[in-house]
C-alpha positions in Angstrom: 0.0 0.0 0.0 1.4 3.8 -0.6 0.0 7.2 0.2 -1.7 9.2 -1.8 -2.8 12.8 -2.0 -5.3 14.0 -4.2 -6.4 17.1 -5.6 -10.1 18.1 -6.7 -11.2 21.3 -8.1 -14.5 22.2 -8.7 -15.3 25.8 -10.2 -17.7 28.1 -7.8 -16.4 26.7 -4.6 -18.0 23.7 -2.1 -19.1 22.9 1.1 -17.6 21.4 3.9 -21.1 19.1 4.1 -21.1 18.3 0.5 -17.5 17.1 1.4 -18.4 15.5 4.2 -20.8 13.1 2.4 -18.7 12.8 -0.4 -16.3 11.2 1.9 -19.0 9.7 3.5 -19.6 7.4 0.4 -15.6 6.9 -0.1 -15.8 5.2 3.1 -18.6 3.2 2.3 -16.9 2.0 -1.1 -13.1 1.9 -0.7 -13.6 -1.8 1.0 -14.2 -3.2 -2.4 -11.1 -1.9 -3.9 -9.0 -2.5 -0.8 -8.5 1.4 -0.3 -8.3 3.5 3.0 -9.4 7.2 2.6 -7.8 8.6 5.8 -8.6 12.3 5.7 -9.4 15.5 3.7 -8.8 19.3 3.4 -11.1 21.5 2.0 -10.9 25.1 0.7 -14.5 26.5 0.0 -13.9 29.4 -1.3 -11.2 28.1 -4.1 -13.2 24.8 -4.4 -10.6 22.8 -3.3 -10.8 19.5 -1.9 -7.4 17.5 -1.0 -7.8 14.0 0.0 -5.0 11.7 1.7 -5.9 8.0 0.8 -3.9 4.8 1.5 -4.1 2.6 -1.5 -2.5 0.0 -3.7 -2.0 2.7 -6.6 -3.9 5.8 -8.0 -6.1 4.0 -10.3 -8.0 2.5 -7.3 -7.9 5.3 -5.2 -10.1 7.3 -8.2 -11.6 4.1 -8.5 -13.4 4.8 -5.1 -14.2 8.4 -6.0 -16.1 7.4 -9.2 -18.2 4.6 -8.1 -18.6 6.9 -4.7 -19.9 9.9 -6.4 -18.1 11.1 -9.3 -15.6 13.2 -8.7 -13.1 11.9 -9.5 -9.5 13.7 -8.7 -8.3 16.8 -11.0 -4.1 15.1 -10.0 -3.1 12.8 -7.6 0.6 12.1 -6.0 2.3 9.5 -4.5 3.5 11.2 -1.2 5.7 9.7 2.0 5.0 10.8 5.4 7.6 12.8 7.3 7.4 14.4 11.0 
């Protein structure tokens, strides 16, 4: 499994609740695809959303987000943890 951090953009801003149950439903789905969304950053007013997802690759990580609730990630990086 690596880390991944992925980046959403959606033009006129979101919610923190519209996040919330878009999340939500990644946790409900990422079991099938052996994916663990951990946690997420959102920006309202830019209409950014930054998720941090443990996951055997990228693929499966979007995977989730499409069969979730469609939005699937603008980019997405394979990133290592460091205190």
């Amino acid at each position: 499994m690596s880390l991944f951090m992925d980046v959403h953009t959606l033009e006129g801003g979101v919610t923190e609740a519209d996040v919330a149950a878009a999340h939500a439903a990644d946790v409900a789905t990422q079991h099938k695809h052996g994916v663990n969304y951990l946690k997420y950053w959102v920006d309202e007013q830019a209409g950014k959303i930054f998720c941090l997802v443990d996951a055997p690759d990228a693929e499966a990580a979007n995977t989730v987000h499409r069969e979730a609730h469609g939005l699937v990630a603008d980019e997405i990086y394979q990133v290592a943890e460091h205190a």
